[in-house]
Backbone of each chain as nested JSON, in Angstrom:
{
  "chains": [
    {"id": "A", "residues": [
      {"number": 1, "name": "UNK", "atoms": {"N": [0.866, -1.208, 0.0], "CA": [0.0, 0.0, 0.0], "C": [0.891, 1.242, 0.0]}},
      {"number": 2, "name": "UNK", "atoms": {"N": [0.826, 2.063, -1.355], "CA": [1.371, 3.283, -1.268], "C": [0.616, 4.28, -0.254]}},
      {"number": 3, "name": "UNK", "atoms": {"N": [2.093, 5.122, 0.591], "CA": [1.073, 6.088, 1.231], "C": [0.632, 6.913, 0.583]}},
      {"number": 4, "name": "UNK", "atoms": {"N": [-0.166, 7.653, -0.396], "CA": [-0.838, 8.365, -1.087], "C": [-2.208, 7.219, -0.544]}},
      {"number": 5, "name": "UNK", "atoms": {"N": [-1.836, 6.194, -0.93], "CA": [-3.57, 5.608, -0.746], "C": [-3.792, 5.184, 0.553]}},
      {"number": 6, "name": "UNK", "atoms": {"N": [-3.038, 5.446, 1.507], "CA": [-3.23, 5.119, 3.135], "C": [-3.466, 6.762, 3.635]}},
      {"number": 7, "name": "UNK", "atoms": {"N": [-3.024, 7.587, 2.892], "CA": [-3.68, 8.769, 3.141], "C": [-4.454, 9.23, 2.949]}},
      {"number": 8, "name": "UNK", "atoms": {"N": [-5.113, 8.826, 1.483], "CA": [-6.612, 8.894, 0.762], "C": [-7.982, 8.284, 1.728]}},
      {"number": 9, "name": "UNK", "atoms": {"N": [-7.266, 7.088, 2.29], "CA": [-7.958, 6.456, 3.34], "C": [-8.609, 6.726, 4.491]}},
      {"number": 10, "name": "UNK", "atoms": {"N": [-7.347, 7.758, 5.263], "CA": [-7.195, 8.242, 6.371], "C": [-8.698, 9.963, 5.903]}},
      {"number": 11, "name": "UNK", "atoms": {"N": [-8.192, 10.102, 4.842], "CA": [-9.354, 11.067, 4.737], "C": [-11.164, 10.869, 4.603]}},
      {"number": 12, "name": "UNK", "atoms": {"N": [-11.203, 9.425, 3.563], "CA": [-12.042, 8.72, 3.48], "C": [-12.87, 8.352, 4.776]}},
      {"number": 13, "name": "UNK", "atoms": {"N": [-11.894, 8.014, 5.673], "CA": [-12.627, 7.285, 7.112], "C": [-13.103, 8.637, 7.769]}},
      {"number": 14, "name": "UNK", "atoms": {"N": [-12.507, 9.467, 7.901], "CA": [-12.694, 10.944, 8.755], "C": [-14.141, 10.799, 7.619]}},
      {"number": 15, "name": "UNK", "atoms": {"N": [-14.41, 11.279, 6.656], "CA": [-15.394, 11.506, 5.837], "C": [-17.032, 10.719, 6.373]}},
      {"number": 16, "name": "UNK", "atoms": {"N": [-16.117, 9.302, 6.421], "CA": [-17.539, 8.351, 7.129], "C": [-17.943, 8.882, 8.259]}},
      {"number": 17, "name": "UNK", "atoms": {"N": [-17.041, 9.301, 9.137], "CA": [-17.137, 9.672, 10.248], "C": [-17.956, 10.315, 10.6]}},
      {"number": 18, "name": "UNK", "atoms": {"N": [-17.577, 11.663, 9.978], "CA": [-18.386, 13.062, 9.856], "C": [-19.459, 12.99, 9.355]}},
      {"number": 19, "name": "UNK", "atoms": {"N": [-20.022, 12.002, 8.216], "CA": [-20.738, 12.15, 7.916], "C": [-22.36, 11.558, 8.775]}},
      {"number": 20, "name": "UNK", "atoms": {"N": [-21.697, 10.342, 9.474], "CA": [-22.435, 9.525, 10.547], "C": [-22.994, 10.824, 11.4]}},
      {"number": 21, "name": "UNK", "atoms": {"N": [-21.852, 11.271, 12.445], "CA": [-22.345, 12.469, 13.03], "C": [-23.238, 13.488, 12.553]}},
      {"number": 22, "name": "UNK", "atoms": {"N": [-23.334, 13.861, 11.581], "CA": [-24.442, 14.995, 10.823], "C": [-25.497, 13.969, 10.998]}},
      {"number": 23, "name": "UNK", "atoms": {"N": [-25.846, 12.973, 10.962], "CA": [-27.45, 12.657, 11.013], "C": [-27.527, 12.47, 12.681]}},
      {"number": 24, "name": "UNK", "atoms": {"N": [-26.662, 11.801, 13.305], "CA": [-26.77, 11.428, 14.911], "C": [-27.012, 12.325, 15.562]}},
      {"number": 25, "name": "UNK", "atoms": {"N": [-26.633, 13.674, 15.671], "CA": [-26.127, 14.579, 16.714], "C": [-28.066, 15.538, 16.379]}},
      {"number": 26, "name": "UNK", "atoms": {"N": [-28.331, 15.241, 17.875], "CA": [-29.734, 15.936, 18.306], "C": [-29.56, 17.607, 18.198]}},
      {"number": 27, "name": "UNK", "atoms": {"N": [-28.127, 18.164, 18.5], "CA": [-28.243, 19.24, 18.519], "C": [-28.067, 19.719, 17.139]}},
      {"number": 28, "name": "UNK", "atoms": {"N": [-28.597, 20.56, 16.954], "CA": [-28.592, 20.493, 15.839], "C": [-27.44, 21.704, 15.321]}},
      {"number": 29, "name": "UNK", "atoms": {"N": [-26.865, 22.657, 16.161], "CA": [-25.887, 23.579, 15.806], "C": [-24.699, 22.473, 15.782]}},
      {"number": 30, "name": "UNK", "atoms": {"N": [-24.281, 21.298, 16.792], "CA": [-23.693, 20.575, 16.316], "C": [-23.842, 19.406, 15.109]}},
      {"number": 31, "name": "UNK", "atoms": {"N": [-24.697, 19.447, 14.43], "CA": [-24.903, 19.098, 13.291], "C": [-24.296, 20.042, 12.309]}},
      {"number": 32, "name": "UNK", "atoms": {"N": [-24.486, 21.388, 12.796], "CA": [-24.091, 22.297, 11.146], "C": [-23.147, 22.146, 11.337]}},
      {"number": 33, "name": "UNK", "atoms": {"N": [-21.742, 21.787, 12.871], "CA": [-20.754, 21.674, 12.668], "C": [-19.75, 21.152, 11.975]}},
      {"number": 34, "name": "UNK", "atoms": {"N": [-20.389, 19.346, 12.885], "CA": [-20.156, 18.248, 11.992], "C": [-20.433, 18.391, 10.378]}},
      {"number": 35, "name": "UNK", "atoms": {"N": [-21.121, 18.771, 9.875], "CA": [-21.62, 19.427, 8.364], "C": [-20.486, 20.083, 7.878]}},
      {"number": 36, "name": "UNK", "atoms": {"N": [-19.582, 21.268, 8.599], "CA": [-18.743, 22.089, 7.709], "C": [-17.631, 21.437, 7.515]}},
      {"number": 37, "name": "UNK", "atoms": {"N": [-17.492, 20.038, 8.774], "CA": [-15.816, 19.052, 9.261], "C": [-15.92, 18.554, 7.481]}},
      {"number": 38, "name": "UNK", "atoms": {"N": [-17.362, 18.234, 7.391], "CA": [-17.108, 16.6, 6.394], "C": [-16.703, 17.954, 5.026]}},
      {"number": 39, "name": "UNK", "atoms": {"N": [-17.338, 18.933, 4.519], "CA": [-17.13, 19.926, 3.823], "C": [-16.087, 20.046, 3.434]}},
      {"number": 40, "name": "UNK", "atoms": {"N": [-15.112, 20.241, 4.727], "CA": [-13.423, 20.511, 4.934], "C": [-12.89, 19.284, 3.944]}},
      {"number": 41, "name": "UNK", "atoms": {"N": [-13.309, 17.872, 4.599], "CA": [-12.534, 16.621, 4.637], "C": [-13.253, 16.259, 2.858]}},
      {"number": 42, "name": "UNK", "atoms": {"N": [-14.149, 16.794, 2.542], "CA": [-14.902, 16.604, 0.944], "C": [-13.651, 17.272, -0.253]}},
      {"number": 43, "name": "UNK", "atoms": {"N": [-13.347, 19.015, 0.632], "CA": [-12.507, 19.386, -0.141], "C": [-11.275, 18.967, -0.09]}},
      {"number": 44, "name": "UNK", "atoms": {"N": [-10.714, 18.669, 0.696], "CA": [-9.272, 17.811, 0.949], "C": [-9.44, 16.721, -0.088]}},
      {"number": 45, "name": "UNK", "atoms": {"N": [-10.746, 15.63, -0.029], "CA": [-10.374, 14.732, -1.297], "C": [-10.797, 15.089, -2.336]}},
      {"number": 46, "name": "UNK", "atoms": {"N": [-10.869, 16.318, -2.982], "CA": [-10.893, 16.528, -4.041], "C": [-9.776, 16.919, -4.316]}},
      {"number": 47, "name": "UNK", "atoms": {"N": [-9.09, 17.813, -3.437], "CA": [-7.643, 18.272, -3.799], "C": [-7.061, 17.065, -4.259]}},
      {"number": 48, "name": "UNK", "atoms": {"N": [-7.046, 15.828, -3.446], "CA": [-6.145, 14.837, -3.606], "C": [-6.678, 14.058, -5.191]}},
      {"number": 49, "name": "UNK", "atoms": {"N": [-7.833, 14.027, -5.129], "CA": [-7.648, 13.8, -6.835], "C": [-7.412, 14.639, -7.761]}},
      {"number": 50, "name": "UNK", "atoms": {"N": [-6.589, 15.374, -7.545], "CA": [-5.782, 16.488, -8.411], "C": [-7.082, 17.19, -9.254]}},
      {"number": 51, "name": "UNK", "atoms": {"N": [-7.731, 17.907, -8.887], "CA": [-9.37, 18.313, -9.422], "C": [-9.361, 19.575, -8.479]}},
      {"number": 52, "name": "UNK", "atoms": {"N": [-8.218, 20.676, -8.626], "CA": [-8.275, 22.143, -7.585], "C": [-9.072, 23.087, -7.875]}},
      {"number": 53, "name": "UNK", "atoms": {"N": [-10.194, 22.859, -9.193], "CA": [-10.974, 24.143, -9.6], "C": [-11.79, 23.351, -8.73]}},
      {"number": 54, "name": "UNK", "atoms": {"N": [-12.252, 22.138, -9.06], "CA": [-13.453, 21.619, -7.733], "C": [-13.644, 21.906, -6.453]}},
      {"number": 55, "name": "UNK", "atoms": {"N": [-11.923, 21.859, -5.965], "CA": [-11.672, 22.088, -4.486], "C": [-11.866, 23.353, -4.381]}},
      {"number": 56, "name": "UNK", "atoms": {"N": [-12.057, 24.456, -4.903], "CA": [-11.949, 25.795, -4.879], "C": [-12.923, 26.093, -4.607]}},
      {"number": 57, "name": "UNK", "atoms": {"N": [-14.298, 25.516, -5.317], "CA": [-15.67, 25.588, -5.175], "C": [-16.487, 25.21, -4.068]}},
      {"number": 58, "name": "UNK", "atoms": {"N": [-15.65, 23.919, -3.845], "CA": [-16.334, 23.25, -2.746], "C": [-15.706, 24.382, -1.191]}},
      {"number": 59, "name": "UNK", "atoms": {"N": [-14.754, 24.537, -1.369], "CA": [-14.238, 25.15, -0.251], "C": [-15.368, 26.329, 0.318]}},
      {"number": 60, "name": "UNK", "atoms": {"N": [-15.284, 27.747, -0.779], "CA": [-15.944, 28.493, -1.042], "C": [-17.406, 28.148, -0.622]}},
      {"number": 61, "name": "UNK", "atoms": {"N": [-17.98, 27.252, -1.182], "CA": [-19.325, 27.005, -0.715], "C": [-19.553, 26.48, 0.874]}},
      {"number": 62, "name": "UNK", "atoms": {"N": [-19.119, 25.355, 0.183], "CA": [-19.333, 24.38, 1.351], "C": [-18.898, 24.943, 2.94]}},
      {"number": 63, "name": "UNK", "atoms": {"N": [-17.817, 25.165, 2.943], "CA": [-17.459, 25.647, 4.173], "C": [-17.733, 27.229, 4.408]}},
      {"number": 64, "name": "UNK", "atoms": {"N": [-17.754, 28.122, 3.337], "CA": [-18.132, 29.411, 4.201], "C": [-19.972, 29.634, 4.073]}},
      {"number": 65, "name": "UNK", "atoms": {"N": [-20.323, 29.592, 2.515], "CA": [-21.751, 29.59, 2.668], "C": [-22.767, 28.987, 4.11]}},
      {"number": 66, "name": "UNK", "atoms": {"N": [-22.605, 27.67, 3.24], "CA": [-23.5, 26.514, 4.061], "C": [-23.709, 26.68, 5.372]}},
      {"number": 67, "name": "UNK", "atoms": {"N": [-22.54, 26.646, 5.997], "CA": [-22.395, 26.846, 7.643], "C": [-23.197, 27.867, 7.708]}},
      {"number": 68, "name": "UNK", "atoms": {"N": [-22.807, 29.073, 7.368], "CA": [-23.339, 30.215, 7.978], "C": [-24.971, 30.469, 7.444]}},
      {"number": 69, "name": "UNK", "atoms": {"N": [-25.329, 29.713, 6.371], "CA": [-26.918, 29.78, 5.997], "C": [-27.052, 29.194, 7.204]}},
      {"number": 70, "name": "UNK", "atoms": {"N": [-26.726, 27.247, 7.381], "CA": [-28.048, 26.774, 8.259], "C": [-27.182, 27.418, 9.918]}},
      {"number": 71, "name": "UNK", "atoms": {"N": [-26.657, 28.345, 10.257], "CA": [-26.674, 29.191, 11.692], "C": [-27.729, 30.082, 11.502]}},
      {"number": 72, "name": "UNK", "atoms": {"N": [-28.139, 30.691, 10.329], "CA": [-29.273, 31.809, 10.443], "C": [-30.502, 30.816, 10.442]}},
      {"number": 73, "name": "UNK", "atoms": {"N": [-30.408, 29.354, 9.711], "CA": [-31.685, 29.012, 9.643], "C": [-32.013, 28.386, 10.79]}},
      {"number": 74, "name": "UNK", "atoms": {"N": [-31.068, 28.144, 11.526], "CA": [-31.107, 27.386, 13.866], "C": [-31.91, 28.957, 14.151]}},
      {"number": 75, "name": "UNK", "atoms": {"N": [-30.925, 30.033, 14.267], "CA": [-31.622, 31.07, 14.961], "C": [-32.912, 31.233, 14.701]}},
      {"number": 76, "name": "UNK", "atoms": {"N": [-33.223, 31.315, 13.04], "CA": [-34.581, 31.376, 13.194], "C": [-35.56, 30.059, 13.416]}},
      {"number": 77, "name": "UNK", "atoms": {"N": [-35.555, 29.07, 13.739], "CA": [-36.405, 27.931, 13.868], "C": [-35.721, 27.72, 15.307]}},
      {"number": 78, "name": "UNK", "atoms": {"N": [-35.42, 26.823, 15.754], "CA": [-34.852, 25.891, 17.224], "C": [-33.689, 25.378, 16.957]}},
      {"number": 79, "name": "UNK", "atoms": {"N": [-33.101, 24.911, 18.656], "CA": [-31.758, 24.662, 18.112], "C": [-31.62, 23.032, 18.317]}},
      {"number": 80, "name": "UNK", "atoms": {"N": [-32.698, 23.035, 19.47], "CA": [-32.668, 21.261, 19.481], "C": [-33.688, 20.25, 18.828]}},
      {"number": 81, "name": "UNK", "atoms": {"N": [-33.335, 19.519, 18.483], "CA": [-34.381, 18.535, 17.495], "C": [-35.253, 17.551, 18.389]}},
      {"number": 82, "name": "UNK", "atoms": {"N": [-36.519, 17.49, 18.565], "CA": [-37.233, 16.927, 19.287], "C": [-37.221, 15.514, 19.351]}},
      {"number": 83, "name": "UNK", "atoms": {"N": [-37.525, 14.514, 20.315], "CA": [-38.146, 13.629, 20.231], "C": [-39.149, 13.042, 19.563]}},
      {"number": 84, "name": "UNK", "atoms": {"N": [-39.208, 12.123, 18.669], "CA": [-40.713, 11.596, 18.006], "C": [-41.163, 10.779, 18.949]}}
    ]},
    {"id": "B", "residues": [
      {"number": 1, "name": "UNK", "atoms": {"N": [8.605, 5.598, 1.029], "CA": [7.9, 6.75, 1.018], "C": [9.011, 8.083, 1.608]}},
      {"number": 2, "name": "UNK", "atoms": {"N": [8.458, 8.95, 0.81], "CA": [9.214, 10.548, 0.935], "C": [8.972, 11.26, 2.181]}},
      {"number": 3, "name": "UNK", "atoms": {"N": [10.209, 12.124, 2.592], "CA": [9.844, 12.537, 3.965], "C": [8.611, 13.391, 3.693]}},
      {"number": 4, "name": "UNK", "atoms": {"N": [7.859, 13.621, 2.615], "CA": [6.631, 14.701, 2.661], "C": [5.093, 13.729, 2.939]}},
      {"number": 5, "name": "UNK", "atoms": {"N": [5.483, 12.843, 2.258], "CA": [4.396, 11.813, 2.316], "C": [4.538, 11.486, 4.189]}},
      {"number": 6, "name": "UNK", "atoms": {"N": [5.033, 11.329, 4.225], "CA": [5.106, 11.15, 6.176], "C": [4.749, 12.186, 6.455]}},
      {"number": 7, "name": "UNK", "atoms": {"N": [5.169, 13.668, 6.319], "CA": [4.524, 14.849, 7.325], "C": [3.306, 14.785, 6.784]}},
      {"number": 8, "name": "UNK", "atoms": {"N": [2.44, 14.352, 5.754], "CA": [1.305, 14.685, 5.521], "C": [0.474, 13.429, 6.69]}},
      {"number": 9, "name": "UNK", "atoms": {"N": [1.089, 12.114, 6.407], "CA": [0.043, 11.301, 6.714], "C": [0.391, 11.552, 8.608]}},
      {"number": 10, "name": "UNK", "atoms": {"N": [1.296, 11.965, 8.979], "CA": [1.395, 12.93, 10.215], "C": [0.387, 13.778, 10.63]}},
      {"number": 11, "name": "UNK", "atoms": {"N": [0.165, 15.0, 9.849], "CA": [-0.851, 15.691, 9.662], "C": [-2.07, 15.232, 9.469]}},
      {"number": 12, "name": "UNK", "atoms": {"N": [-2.378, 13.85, 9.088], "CA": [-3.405, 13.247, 8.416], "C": [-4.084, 12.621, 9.863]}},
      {"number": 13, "name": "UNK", "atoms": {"N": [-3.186, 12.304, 10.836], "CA": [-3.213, 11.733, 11.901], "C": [-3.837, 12.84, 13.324]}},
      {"number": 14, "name": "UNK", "atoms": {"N": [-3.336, 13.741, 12.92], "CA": [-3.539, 14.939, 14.252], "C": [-5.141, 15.084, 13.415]}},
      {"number": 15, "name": "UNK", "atoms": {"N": [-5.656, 15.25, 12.229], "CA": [-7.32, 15.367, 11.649], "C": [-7.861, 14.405, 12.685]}},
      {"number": 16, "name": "UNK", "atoms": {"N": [-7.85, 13.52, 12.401], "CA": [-8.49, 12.512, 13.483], "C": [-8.686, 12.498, 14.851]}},
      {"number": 17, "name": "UNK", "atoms": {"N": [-7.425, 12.868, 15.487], "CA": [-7.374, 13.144, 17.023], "C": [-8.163, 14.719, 16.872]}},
      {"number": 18, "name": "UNK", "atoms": {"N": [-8.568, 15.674, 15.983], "CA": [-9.133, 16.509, 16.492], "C": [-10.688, 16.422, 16.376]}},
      {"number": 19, "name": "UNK", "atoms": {"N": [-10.828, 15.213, 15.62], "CA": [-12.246, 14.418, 15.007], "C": [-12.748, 13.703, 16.535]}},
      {"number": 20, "name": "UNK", "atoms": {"N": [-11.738, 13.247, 17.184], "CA": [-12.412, 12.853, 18.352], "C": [-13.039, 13.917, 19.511]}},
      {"number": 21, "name": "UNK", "atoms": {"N": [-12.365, 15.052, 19.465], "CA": [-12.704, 15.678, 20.137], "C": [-14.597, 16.522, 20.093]}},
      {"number": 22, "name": "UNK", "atoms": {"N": [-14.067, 16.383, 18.182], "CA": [-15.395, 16.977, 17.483], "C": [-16.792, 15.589, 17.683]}},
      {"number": 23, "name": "UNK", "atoms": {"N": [-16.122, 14.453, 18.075], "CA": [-17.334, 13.844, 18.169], "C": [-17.579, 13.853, 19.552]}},
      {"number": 24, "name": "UNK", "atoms": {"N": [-16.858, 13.749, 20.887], "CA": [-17.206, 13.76, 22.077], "C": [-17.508, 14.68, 22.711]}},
      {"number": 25, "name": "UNK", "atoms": {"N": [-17.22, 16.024, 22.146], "CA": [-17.047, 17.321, 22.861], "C": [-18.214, 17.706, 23.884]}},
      {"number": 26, "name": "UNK", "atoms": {"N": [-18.34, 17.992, 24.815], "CA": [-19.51, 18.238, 25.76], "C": [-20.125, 19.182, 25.201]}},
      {"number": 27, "name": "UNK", "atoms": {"N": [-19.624, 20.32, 24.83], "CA": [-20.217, 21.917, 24.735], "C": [-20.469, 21.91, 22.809]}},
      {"number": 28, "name": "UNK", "atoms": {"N": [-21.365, 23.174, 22.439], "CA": [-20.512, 23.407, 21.241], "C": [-19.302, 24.151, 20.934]}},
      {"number": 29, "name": "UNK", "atoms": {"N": [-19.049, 25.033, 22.035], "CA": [-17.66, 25.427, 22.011], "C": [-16.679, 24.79, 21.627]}},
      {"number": 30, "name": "UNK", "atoms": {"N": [-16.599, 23.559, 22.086], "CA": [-15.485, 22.179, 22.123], "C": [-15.392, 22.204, 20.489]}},
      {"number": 31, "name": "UNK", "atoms": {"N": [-16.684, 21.746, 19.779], "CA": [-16.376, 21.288, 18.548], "C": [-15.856, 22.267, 17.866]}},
      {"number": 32, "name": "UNK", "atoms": {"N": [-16.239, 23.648, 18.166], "CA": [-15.992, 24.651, 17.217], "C": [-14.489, 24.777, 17.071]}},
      {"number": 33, "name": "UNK", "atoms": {"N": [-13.814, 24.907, 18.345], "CA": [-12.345, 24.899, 18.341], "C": [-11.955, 23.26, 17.311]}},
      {"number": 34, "name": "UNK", "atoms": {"N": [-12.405, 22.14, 17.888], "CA": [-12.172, 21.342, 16.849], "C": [-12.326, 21.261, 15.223]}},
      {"number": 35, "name": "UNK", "atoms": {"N": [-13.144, 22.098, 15.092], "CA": [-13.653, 22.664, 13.708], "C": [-12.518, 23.139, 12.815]}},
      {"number": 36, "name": "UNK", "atoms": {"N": [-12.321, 24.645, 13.835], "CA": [-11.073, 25.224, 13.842], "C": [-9.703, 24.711, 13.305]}},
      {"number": 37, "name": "UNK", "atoms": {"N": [-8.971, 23.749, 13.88], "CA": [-8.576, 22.861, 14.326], "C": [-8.131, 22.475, 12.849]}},
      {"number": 38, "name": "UNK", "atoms": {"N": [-9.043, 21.678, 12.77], "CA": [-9.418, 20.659, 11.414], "C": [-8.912, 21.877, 10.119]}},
      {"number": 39, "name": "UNK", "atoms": {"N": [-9.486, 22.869, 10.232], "CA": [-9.428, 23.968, 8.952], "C": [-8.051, 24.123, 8.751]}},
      {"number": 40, "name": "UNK", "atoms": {"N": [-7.165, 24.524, 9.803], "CA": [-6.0, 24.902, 10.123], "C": [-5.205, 23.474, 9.384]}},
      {"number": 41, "name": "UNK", "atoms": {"N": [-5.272, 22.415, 10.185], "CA": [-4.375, 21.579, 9.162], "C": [-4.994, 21.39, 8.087]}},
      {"number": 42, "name": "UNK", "atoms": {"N": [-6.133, 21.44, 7.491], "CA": [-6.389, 20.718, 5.699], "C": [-5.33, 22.024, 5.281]}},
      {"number": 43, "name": "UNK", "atoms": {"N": [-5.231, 22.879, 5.554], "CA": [-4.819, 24.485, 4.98], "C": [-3.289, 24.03, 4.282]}},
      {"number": 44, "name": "UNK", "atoms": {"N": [-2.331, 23.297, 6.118], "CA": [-1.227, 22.79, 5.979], "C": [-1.152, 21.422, 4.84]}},
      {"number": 45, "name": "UNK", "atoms": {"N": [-1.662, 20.669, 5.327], "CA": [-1.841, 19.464, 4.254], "C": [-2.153, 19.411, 2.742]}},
      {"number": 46, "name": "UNK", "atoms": {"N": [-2.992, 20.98, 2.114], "CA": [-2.976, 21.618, 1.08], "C": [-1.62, 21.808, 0.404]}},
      {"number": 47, "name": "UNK", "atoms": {"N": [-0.791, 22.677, 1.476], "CA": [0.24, 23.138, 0.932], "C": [1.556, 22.234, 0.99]}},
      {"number": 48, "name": "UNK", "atoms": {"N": [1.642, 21.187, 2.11], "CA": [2.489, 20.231, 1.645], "C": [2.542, 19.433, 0.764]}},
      {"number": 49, "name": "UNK", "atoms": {"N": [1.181, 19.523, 0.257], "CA": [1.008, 18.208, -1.052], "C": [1.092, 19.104, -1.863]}},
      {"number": 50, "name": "UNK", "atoms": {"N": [1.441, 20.429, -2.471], "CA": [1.578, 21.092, -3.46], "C": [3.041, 20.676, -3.585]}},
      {"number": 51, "name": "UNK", "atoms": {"N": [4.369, 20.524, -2.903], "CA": [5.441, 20.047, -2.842], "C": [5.281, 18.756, -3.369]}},
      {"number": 52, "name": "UNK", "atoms": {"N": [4.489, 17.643, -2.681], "CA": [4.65, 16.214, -2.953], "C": [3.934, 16.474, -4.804]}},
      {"number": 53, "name": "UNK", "atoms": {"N": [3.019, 17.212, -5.282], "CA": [2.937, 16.567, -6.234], "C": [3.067, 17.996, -7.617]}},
      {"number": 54, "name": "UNK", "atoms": {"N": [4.523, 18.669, -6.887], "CA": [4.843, 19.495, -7.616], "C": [4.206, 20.387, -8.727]}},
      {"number": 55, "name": "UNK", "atoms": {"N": [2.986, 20.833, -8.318], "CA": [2.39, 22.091, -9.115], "C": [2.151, 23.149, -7.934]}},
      {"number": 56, "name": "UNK", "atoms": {"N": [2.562, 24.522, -8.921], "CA": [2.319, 25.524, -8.179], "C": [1.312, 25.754, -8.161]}},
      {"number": 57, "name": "UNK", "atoms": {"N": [-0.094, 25.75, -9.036], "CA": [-1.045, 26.191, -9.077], "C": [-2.018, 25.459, -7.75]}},
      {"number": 58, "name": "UNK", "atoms": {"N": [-1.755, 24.479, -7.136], "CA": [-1.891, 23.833, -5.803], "C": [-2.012, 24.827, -4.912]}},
      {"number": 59, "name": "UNK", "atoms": {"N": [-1.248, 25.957, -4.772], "CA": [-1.232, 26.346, -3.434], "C": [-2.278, 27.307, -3.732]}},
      {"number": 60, "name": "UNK", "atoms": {"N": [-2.344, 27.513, -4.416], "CA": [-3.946, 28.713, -4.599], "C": [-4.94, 28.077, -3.885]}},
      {"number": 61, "name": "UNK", "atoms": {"N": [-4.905, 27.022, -4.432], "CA": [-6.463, 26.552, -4.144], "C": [-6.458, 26.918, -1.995]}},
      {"number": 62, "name": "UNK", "atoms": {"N": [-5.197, 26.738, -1.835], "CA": [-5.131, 26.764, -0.205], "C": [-5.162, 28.112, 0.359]}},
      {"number": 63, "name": "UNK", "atoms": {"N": [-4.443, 28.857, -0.863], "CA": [-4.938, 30.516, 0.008], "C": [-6.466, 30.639, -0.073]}},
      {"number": 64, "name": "UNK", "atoms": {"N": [-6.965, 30.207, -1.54], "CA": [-8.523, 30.608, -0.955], "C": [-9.062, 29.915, 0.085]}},
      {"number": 65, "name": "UNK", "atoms": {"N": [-8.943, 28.712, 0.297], "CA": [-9.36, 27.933, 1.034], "C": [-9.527, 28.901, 2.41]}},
      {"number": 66, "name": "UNK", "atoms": {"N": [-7.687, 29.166, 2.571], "CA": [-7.399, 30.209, 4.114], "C": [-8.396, 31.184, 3.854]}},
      {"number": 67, "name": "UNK", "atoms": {"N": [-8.825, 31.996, 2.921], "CA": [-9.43, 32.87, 2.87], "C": [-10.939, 33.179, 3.23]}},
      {"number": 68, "name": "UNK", "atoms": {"N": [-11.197, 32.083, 2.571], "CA": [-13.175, 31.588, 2.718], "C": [-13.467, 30.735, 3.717]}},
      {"number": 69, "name": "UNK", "atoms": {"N": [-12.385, 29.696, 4.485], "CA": [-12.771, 28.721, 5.339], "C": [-13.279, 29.459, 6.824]}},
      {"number": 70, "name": "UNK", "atoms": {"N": [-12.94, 30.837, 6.945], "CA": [-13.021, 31.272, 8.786], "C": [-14.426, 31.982, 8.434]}},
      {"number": 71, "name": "UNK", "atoms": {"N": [-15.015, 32.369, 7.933], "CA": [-16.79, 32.59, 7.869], "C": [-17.669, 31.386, 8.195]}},
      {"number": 72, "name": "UNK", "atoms": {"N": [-17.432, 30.158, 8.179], "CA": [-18.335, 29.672, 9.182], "C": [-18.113, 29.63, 10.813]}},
      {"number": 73, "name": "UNK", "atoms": {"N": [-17.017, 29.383, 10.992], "CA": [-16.374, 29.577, 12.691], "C": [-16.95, 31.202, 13.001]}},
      {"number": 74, "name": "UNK", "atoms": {"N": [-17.183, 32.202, 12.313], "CA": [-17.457, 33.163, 12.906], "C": [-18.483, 33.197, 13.191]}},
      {"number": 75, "name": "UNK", "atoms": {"N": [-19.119, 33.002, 12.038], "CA": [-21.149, 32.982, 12.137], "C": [-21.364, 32.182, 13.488]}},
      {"number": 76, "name": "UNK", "atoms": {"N": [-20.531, 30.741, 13.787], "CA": [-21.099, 29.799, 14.7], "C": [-20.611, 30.636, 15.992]}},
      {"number": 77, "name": "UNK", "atoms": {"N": [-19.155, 31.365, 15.876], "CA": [-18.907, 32.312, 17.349], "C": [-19.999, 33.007, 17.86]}},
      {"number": 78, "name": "UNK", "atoms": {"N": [-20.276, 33.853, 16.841], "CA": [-21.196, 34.8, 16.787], "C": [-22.547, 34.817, 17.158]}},
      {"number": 79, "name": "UNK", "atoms": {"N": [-23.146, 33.035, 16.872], "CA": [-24.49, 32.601, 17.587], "C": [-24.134, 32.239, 18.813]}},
      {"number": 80, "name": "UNK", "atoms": {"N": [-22.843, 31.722, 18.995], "CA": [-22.563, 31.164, 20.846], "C": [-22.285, 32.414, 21.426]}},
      {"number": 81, "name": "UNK", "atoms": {"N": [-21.988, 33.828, 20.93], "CA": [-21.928, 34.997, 21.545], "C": [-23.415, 36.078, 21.929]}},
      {"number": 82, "name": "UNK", "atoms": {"N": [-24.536, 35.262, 21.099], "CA": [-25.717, 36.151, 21.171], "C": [-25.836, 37.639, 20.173]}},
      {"number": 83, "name": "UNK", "atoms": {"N": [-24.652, 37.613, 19.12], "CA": [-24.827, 38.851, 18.961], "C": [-25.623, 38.72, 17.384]}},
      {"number": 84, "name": "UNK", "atoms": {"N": [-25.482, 37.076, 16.558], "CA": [-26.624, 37.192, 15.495], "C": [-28.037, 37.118, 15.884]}}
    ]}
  ]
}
């Protein structure tokens, strides 16, 4: 195993990770968090497949937009997610 | 493997240990610094792999990255501060 692909890996698993957490986490401001991690760890593997206009985009969006939409959209609705 | 391929999958390693923090964290404070955290090395790990896979046009993608990535950490400061 080349490390390029034990590092691809290492990003991959963080990715599962993060992404598990965005549906688990009741709170939901820690949801937008977990949300901007996997964002981060989305654009990192795009960098790594040599694809930097992608990563540029995703960065840009993903991590500065997104976050800061769903913080205005917690303030205005609730921050914790109810029980069914 | 190259001494760059090691500082990355180094770097690749401290993502994770700050992933734990982002999944256990008591507060949202906790994660946010982990958030933080996380932004700060993809930034580094950007720019060391512009070395490992020798294009300059690589490191752009990481200044914007630095550039656009701290607008969600603020928005989320900014709701744990009361002032959005």
């Amino acid at each position: 195993m080349t490390p390029y692909l034990f590092f691809q890996g290492l990003v991959l698993a963080g990715l599962i990770v993060s992404g598990i957490l965005v549906v688990t986490f009741k709170d939901l401001l820690a949801a937008a968090i977990a949300s901007g991690a996997f964002s981060l760890l989305l654009a990192l593997e795009f960098y790594l497949l040599q694809a930097p206009d992608v990563a540029i985009a995703e960065a840009g969006i993903g991590a500065g937009l997104t976050t800061a939409i769903f913080i205005i959209a917690i303030r205005g609705t609730k921050r914790y997610e109810e029980e069914e | 493997m190259s001494p760059w391929m090691f500082v990355v999958t180094v770097l690749a390693g401290l993502i994770l240990l700050a992933m734990v923090r982002l999944i256990r964290g008591p507060t949202s404070a906790n994660r946010v610094v982990a958030m933080d955290a996380i932004n700060t090395l993809v930034v580094a790990i950007m720019i060391v792999l512009s070395v490992v896979f020798k294009q300059v046009i690589f490191i752009d993608v990481a200044i914007v990255y630095a550039l656009l990535s701290y607008v969600g950490v603020l928005f989320i400061a900014k709701y744990l501060g009361g002032e959005l």
